[in-house]
N, C-alpha and C positions, 0 to 999 in steps of 0.2 A: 523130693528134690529140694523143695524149701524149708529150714526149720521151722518150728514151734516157735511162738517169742516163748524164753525163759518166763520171764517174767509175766503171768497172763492177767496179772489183775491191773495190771497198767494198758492191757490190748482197748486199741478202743475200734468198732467197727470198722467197713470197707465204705458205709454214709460218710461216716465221720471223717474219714481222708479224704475221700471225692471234694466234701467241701473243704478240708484244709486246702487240698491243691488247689482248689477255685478260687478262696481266698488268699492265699501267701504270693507273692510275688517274685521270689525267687529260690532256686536250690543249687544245690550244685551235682551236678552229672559225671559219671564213674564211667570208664572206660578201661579199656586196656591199648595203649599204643606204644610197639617198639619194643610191646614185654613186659613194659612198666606200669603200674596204676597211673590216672589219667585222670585229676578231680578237677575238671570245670565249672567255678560259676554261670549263671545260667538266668536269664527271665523265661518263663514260660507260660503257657493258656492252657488249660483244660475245653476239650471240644468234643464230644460224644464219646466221654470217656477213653480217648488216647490226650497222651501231653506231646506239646508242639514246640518247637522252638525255631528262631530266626538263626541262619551264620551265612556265612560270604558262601561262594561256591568252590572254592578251594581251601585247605588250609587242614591241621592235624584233625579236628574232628573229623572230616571226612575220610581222613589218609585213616586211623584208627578205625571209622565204622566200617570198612571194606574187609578191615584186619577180623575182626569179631565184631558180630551186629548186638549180643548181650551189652547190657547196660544194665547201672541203677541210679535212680534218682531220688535225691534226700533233699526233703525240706523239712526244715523247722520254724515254727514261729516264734513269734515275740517272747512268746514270754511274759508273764504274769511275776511281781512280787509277793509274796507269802508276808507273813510277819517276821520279821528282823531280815535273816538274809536268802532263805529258801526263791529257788525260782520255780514255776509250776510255767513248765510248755508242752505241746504237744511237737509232735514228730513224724515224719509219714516217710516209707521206702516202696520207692515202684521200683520192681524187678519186673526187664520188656525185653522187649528186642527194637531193632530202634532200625528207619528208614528214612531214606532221603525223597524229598515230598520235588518233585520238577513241577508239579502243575502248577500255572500263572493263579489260576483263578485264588487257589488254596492256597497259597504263600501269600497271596494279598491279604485271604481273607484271616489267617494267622498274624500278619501282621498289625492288621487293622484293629483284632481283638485284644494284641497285645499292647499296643499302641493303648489303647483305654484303658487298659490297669493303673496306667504312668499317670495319663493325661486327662481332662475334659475336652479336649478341642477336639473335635473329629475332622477337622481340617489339617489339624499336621501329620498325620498316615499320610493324607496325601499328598501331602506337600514330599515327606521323605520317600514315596513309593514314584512320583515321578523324577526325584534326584537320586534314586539307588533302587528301585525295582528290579531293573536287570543283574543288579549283579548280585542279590540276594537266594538262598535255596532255604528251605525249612528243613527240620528233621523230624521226625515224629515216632513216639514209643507206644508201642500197643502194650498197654500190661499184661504180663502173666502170673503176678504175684502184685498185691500192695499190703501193706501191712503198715501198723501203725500204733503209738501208742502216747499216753500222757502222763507225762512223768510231775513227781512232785518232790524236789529234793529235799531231803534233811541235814 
């Protein structure tokens, strides 16, 4: 169902991505809504190996995830400079299926987690989970593929 990466000497393990996704702080998320691709940026958490994300409790991700629950999610990171102008990143693609999380406790505790990628205060979660808890829902992707790799331009 999934290809091969072409390119296998650039693959870099299914470790190796776990921690990119743990480390990077943002990707952008692939849908399908209304027929059309559907590329959202995104912050996300890594949490017993599914990825989570915050969104309101209405609006086209939602309308989209109802359409088709496949998804994929691409992060890249920084990036590294090489000598003169090569850039040397890695890359990671989660192919999931993706749900809408209603439990209170579990969107807190996604929020809270992701709250700390941004922040040191562990006081503003909650400062923003009692001015916007209710109207927030998570989404979350169980992977069925990730793949990943690290490229070093010439």
């Amino acid at each position: 169902m999934f290809r091969e990466m072409r390119r296998k000497k650039q693959a870099i393990d299914e470790t190796a991505c776990l921690e990119i996704l743990k480390k990077e702080k943002r990707g952008v998320l692939c849908m399908t809504a209304d027929g059309w691709p559907y590329g959202i940026p995104m912050d996300h958490v890594l949490l017993d190996g599914k990825l989570y994300f915050h969104c309101a409790k209405a609006g086209k991700k939602l309308e989209a995830l109802r359409e088709d629950d496949r998804v994929c999610y691409t992060v890249t990171g920084e990036g590294q400079r090489g000598e003169g102008w090569p850039l040397h990143f890695e890359s990671v693609l989660v192919f999931g299926r993706m749900r809408e999380i209603r439990d209170s406790e579990m969107i807190w505790q996604v929020c809270r987690d992701l709250t700390a990628k941004f922040t040191d205060e562990p006081e503003y979660a909650e400062k923003e989970w009692a001015v916007s808890g209710t109207k927030l829902s998570c989404l979350e992707i169980t992977p069925e593929h990730i793949t990943g790799k690290k490229v070093t331009e010439r």
